[in-house]
N, CA, C and O of each residue as an XYZ file, in Angstrom:
760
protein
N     -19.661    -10.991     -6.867
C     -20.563     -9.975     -7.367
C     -19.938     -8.588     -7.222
O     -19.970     -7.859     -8.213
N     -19.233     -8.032     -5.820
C     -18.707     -6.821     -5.773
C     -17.470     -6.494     -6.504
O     -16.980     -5.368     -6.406
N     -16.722     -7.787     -7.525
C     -15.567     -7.800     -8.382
C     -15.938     -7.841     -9.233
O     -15.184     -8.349    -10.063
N     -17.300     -7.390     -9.748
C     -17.972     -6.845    -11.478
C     -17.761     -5.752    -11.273
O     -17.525     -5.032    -12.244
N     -17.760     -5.273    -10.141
C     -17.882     -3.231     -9.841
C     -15.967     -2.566    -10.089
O     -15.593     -1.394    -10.136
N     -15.336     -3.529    -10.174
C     -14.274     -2.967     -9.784
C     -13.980     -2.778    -11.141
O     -14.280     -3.648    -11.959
N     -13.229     -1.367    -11.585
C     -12.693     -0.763    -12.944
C     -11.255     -1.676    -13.187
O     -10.788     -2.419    -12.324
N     -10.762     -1.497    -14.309
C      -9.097     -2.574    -14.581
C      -8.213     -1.841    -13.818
O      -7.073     -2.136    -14.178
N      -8.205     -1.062    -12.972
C      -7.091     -0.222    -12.422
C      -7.369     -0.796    -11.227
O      -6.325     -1.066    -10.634
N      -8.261     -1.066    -10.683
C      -8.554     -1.938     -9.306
C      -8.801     -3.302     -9.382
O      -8.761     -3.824     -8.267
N      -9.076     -4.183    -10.426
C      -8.639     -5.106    -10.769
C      -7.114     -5.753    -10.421
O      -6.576     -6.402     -9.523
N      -6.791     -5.178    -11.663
C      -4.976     -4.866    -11.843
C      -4.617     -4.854     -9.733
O      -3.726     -5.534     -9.224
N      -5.143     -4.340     -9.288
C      -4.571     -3.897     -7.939
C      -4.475     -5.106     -6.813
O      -3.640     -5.335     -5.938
N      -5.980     -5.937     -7.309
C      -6.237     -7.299     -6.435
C      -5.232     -8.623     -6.974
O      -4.608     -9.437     -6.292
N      -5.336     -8.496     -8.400
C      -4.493     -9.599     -8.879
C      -3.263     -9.532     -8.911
O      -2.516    -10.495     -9.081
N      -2.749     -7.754     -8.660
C      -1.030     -7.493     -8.130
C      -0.962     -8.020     -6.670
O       0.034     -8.661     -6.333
N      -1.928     -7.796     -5.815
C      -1.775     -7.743     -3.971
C      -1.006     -9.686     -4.232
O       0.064    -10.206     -3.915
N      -1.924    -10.055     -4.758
C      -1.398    -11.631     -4.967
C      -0.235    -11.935     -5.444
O       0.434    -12.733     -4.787
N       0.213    -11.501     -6.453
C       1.892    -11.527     -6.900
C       2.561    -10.734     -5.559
O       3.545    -11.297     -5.079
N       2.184     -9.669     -5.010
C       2.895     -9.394     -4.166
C       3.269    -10.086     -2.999
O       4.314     -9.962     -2.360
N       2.210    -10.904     -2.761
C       2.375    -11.704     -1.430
C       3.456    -12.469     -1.760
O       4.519    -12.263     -1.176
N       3.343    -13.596     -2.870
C       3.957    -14.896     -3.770
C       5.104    -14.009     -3.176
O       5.615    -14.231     -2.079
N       5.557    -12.690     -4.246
C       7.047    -12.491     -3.830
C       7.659    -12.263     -2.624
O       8.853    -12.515     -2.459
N       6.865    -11.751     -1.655
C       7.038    -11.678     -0.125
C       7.480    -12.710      0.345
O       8.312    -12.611      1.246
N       7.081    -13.960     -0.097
C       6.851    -15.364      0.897
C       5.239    -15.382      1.882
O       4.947    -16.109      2.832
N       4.543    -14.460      1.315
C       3.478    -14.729      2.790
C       2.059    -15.846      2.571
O       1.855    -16.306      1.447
N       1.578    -16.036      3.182
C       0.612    -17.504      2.910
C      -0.591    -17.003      2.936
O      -1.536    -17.714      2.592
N      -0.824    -15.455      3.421
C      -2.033    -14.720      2.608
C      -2.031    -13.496      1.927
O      -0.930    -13.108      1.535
N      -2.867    -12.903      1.730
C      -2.815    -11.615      1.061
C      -3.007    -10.736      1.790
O      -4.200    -11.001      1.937
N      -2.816     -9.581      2.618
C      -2.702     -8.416      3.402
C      -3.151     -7.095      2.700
O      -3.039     -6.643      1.561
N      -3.695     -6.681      3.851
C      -3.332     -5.315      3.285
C      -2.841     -4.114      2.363
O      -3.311     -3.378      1.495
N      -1.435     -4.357      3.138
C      -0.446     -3.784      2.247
C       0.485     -4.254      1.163
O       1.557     -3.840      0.721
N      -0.544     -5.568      0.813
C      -0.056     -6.471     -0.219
C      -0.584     -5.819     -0.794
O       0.231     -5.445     -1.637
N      -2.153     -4.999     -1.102
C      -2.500     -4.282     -1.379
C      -2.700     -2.797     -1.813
O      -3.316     -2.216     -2.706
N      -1.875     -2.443     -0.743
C      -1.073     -0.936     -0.889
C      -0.179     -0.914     -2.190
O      -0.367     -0.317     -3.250
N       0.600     -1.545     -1.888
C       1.828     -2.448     -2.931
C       1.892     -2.639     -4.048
O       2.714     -2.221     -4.863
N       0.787     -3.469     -4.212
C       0.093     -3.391     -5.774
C      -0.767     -2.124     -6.369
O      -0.987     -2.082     -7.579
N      -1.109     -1.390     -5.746
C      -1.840     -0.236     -5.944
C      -1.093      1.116     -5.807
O      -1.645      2.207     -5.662
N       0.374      0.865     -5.878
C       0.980      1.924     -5.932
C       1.759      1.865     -7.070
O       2.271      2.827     -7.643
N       1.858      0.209     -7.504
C       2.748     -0.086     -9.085
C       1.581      0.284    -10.142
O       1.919     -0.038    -11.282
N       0.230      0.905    -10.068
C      -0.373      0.742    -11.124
C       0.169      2.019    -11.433
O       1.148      2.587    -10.950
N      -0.915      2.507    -12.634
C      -0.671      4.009    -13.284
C      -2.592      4.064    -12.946
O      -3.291      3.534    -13.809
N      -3.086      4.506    -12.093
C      -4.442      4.989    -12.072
C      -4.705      5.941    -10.976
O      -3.792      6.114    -10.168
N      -5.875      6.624    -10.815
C      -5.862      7.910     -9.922
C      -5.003      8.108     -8.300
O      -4.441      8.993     -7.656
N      -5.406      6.408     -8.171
C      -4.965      6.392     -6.680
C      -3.190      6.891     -6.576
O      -2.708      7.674     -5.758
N      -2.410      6.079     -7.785
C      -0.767      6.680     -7.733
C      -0.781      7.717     -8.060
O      -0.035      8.559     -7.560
N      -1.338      7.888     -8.674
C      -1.163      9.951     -9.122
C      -1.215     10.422     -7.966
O      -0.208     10.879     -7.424
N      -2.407     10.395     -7.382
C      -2.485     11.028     -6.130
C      -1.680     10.715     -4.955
O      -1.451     11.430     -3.980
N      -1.105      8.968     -5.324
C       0.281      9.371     -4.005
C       0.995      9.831     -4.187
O       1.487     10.495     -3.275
N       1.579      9.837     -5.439
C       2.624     11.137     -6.144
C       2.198     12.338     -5.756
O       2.980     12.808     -4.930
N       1.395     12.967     -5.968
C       1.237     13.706     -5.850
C       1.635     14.873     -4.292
O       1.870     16.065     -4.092
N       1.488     13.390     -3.370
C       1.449     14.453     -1.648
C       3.040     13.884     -1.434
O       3.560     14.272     -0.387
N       3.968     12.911     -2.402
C       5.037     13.023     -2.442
C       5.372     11.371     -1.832
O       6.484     11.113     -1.369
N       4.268     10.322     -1.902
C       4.744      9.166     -1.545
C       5.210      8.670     -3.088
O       4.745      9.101     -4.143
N       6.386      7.520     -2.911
C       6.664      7.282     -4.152
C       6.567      5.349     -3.554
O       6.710      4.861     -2.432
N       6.271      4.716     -4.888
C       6.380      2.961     -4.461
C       7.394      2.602     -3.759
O       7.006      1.797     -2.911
N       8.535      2.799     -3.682
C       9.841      2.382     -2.815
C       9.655      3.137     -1.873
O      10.466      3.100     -0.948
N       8.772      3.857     -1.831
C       8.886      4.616      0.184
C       8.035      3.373      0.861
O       8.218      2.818      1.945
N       6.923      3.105     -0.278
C       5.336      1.917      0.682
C       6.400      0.836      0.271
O       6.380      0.217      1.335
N       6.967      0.415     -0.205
C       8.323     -1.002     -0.522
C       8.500     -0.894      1.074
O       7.821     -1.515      1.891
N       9.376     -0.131      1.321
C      10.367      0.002      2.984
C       9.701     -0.175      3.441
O       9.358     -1.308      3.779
N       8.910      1.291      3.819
C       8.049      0.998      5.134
C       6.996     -0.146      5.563
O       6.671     -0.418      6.719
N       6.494     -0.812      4.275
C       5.598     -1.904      4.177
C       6.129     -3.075      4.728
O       5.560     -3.838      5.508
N       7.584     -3.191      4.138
C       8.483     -4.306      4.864
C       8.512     -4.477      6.228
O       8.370     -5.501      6.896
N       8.743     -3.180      6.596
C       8.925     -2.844      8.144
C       7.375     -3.031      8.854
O       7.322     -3.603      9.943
N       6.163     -2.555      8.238
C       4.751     -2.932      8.621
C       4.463     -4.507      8.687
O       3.790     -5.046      9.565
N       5.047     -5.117      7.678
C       4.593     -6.823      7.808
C       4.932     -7.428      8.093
O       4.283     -8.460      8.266
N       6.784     -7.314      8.532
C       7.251     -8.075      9.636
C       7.408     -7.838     10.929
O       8.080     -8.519     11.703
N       6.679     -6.696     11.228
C       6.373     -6.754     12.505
C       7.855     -5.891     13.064
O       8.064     -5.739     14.267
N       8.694     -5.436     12.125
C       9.791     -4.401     12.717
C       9.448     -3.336     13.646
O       8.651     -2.483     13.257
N       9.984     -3.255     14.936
C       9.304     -2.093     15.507
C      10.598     -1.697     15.887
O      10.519     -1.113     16.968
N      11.852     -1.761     15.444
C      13.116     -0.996     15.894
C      12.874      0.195     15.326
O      12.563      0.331     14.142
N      13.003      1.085     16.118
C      13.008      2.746     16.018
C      14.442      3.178     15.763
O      15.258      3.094     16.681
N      14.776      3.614     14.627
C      15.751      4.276     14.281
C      16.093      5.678     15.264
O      17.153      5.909     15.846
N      15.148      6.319     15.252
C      15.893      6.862     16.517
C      16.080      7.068     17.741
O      16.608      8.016     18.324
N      15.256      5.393     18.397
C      15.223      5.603     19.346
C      16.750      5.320     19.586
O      17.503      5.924     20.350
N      17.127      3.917     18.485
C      18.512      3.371     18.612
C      19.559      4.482     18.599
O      20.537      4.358     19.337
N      19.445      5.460     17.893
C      20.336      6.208     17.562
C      20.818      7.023     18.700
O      21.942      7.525     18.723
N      19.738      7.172     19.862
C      19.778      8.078     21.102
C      20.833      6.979     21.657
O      21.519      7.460     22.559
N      21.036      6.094     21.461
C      21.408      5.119     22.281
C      23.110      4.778     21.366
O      23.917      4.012     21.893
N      23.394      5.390     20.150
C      24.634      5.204     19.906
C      24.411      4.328     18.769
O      25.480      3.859     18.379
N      23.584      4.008     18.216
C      23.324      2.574     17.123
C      22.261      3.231     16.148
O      21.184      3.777     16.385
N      23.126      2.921     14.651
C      22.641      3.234     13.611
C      22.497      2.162     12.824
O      23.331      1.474     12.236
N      20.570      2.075     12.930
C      20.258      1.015     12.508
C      20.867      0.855     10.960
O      21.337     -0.258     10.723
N      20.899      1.532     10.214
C      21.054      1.820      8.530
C      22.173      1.064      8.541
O      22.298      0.032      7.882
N      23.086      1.577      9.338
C      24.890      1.156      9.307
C      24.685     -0.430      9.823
O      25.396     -1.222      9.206
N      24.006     -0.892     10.640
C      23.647     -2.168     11.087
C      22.982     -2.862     10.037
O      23.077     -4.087     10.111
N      22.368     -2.429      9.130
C      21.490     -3.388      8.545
C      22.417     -3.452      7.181
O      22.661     -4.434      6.481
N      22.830     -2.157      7.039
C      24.078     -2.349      5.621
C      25.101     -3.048      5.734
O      25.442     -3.739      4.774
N      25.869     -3.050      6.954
C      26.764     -4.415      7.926
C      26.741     -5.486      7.374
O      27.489     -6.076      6.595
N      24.973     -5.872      8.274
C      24.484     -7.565      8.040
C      24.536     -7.674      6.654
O      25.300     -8.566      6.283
N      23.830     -6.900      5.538
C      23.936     -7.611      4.195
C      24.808     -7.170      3.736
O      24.644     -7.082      2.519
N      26.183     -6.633      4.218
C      27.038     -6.778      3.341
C      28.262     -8.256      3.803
O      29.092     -8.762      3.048
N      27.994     -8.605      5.149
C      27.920    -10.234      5.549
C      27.243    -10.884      5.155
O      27.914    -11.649      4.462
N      26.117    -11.193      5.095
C      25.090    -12.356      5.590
C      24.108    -12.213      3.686
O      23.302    -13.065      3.312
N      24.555    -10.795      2.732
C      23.296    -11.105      1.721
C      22.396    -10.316      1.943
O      22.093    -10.121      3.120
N      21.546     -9.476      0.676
C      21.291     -8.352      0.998
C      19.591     -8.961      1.623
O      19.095     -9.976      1.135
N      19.015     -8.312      2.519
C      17.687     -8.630      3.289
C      17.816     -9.716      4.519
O      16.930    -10.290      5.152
N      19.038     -9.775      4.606
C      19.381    -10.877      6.113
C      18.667    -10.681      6.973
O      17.891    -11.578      7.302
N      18.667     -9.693      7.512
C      17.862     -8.925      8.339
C      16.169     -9.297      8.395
O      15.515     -9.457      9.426
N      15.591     -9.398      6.782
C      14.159     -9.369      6.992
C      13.785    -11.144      7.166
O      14.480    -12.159      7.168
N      12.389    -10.878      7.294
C      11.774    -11.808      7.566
C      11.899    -12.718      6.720
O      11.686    -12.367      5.560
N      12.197    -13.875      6.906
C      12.876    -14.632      5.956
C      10.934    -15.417      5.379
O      10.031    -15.778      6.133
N      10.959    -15.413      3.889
C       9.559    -15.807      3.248
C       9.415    -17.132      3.046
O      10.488    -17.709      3.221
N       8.448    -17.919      2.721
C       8.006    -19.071      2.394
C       8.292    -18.940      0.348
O       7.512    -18.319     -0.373
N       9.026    -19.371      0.042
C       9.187    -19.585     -1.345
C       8.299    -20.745     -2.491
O       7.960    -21.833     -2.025
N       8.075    -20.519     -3.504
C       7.372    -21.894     -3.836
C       5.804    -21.797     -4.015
O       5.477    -22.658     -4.831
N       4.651    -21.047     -3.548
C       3.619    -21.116     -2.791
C       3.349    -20.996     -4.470
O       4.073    -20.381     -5.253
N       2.384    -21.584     -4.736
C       1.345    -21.677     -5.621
C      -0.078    -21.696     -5.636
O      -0.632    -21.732     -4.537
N      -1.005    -21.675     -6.996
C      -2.315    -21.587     -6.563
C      -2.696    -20.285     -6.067
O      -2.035    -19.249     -6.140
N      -4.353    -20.531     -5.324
C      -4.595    -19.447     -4.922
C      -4.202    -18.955     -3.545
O      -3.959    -19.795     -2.678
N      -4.111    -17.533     -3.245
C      -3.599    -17.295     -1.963
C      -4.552    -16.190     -1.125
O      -4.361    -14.974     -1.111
N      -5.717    -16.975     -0.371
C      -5.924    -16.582      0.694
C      -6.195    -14.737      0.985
O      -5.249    -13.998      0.712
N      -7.280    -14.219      1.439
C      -7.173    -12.665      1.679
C      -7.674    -12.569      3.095
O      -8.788    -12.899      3.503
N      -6.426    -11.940      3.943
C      -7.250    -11.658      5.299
C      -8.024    -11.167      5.860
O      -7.943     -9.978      5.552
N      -8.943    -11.327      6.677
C      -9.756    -10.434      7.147
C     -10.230     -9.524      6.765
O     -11.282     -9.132      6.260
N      -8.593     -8.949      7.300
C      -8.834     -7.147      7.159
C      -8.205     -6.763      5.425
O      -8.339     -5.610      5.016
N      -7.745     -7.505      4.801
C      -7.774     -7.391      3.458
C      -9.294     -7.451      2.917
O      -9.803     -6.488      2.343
N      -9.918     -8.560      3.130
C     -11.764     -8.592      2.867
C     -11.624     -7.359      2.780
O     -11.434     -6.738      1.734
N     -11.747     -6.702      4.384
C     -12.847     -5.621      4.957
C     -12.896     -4.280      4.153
O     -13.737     -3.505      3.698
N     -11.282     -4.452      4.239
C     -10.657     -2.886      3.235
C     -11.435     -2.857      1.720
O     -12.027     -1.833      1.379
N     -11.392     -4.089      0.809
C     -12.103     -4.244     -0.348
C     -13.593     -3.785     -0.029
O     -14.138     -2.832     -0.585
N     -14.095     -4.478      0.804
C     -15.644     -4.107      1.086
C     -15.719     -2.272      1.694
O     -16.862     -1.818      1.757
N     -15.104     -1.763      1.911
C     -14.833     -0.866      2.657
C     -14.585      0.213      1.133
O     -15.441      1.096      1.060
N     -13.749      0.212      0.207
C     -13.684      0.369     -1.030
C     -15.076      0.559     -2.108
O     -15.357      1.407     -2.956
N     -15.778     -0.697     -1.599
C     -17.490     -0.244     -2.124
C     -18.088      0.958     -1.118
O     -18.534      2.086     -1.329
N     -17.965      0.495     -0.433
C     -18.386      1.685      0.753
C     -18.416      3.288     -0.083
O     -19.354      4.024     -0.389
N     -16.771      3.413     -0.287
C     -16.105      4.578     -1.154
C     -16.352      5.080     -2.109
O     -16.220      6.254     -2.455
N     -16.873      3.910     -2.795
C     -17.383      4.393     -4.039
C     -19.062      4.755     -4.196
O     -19.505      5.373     -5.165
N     -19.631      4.417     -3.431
C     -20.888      4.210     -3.169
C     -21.179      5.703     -2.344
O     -22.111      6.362     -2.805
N     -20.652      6.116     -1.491
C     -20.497      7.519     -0.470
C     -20.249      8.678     -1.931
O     -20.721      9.813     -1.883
N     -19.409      8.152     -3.239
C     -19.257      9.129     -3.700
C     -20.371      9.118     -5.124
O     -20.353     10.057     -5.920
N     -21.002      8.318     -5.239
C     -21.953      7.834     -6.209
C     -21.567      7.475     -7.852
O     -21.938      7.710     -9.002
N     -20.330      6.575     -6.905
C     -19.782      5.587     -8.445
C     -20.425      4.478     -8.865
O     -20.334      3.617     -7.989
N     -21.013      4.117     -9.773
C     -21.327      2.913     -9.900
C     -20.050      1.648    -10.205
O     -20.324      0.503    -10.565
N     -18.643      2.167     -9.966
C     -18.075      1.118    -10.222
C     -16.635      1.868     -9.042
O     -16.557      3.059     -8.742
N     -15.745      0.850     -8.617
C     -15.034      1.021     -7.803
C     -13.501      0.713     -8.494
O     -13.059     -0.290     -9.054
N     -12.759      2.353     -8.123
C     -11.547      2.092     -8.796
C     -10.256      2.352     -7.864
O     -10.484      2.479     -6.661
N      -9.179      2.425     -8.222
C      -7.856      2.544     -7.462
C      -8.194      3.805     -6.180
O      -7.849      3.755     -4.999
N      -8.673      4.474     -6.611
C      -9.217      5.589     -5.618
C      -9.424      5.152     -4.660
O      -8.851      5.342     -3.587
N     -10.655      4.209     -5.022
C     -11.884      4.309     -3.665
C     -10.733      2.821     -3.196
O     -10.628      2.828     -1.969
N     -10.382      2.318     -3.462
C      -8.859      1.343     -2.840
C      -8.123      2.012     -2.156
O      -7.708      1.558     -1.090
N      -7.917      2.756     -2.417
C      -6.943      3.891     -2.052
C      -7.891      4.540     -0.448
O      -7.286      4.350      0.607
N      -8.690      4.947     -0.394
C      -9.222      5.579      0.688
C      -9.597      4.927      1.556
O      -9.653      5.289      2.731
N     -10.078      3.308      0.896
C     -10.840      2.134      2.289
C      -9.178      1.835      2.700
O      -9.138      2.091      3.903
N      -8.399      1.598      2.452
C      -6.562      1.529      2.860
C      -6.501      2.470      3.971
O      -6.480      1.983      5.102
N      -6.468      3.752      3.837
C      -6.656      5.264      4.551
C      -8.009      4.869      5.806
O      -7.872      5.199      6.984
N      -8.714      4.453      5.518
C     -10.203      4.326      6.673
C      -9.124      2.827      7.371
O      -8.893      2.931      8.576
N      -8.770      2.072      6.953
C      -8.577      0.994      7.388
C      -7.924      0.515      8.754
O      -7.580     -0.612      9.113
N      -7.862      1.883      9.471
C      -7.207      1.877     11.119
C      -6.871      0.403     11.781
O      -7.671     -0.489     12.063
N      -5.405      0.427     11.946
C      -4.592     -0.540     12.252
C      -4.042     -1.738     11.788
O      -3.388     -2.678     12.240
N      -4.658     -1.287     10.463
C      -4.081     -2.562      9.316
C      -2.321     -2.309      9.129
O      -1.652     -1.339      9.484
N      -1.907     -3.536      8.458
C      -0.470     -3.170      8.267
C      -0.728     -1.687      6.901
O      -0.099     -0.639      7.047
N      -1.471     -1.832      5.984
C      -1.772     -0.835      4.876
C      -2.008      0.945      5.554
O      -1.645      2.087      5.274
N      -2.658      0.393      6.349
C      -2.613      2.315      7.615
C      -1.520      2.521      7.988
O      -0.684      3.318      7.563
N      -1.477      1.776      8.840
C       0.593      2.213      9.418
C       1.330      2.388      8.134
O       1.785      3.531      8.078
N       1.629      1.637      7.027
C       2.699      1.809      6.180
C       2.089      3.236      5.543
O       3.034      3.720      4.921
N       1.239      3.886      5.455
C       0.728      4.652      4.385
C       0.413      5.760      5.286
O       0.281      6.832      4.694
N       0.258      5.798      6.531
C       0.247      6.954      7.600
C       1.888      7.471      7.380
O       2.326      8.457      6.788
N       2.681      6.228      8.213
C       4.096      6.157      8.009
C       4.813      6.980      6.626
O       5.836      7.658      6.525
N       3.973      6.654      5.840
C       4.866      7.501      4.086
C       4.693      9.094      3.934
O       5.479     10.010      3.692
N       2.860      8.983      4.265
C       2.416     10.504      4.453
C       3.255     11.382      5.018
O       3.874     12.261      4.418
N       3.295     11.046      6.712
C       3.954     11.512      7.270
C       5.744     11.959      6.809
O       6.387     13.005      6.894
N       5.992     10.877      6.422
C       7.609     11.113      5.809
C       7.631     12.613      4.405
O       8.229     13.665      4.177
N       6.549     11.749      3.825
C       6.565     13.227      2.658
C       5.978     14.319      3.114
O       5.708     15.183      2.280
N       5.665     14.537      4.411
C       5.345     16.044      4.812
C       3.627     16.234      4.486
O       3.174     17.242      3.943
N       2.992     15.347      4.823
C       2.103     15.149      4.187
C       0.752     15.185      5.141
O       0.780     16.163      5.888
N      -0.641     14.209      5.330
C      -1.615     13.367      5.728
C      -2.966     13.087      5.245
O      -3.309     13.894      4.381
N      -3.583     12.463      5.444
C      -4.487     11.414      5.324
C      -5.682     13.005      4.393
O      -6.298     12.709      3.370
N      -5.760     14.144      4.834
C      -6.009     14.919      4.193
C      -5.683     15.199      3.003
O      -6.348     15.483      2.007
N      -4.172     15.051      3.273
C      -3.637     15.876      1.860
C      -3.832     14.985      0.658
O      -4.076     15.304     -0.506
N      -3.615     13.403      1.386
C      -4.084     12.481      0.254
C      -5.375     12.282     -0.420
O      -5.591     11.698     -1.482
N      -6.441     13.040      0.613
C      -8.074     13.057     -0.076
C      -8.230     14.052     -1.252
O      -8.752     14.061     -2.367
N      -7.250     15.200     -0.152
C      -7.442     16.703     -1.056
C      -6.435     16.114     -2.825
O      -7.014     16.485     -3.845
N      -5.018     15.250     -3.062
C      -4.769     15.642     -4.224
C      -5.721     14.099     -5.234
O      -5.584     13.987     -6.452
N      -6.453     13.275     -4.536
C      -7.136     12.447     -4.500
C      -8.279     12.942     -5.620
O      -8.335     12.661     -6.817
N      -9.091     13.703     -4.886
C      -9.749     14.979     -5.165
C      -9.450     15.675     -6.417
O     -10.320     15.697     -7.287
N      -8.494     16.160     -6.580
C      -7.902     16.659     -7.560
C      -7.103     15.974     -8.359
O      -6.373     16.687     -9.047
N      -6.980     14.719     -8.519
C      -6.988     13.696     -9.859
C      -8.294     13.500    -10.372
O      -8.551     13.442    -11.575
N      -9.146     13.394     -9.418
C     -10.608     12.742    -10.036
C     -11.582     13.922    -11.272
O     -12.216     13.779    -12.318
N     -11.169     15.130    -10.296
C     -11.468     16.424    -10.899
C     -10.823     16.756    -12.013
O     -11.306     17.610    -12.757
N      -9.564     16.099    -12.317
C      -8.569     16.387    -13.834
C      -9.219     15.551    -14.469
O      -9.918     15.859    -15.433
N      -9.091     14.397    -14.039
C     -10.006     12.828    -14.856
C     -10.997     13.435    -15.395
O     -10.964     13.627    -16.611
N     -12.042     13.853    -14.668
C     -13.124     14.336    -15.259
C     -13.075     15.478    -16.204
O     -13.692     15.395    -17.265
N     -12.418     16.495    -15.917
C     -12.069     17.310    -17.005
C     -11.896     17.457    -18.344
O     -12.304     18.195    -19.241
N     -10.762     16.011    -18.128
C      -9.995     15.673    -19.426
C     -11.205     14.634    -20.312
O     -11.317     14.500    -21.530
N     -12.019     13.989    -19.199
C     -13.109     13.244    -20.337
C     -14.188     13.574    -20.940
O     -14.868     12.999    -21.790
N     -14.334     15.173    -20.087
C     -15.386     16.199    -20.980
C     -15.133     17.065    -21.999
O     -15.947     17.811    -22.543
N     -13.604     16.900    -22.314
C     -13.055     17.707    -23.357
C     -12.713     16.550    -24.557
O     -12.143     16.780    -25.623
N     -13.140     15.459    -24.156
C     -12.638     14.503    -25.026
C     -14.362     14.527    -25.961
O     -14.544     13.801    -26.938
């Protein structure tokens, strides 16, 4: 019933989180399977990560690093004489490029499973849209239950990006904000 509410840009976003997993190797759908797919669309929510300066290959990396559970600190290593970059460019230029990552389950077919905290974030998304008095729920309000979603792999990777582009959880409401406000603009001049 709450996947009649969702617009094709948040659609598009649930039925990407699923290709995303498939290509991962993972045996459910996450989070930031979610992030993932909602950063390859073209709808308010990417504008607006563009906008505070996250781009899809920043949530690619860091997402990688969120779902396998990577917690090597580049600089902590580096205090210590070890550059992870030079280490990991090493291994795959031995071992094949992604040696290093979590090696995936290949093959997986059918349907695949949404966790928990994947549910919660979707339900959390009505929440969003509902606080702002949408009758239908789009990449946005995806976009912000991701942002509310404290301690999901989708928070860390997307705190993690903010932060890298000089950014936060503000700046993403504020240019958030100001897609929805162009959107609207542009459909009252239409």
């Amino acid at each position: 019933m709450m996947f009649e509410r969702f617009s094709s840009d948040a659609r598009a976003t649930v039925v990407g989180a699923q290709e995303v997993a498939r290509r991962r190797g993972a045996a459910s759908i996450d989070t930031v399977h979610l992030l993932l797919a909602l950063a390859a669309q073209d709808g308010p929510a990417t504008r607006a990560l563009t906008a505070t300066g996250v781009t899809a290959p920043d949530l690619e990396r860091l997402g990688a690093a969120a779902e396998s559970g990577d917690v090597l600190d580049a600089d902590a290593l580096a205090a210590l004489g070890i550059d992870l970059d030079t280490v990991r460019a090493r291994t795959d230029a031995a071992f094949g490029p992604g040696s290093l990552d979590r090696p995936g389950r290949s093959g997986r077919r059918g349907h695949i499973p949404f966790t928990k905290d994947a549910k919660k974030a979707l339900e959390l998304s009505l929440r969003e849209a509902l606080h702002e008095g949408s009758r239908s729920i789009d990449s946005g309000h995806v976009l912000l239950a991701l942002l509310r979603a404290d301690g999901t792999t989708a928070h860390r990777t997307l705190s993690a990006a903010l932060a890298e582009a000089g950014s936060d959880a503000a700046g993403l409401r504020s240019a958030l904000g100001a897609e929805r406000s162009s959107g609207a603009e542009g459909r009252a001049a239409s």
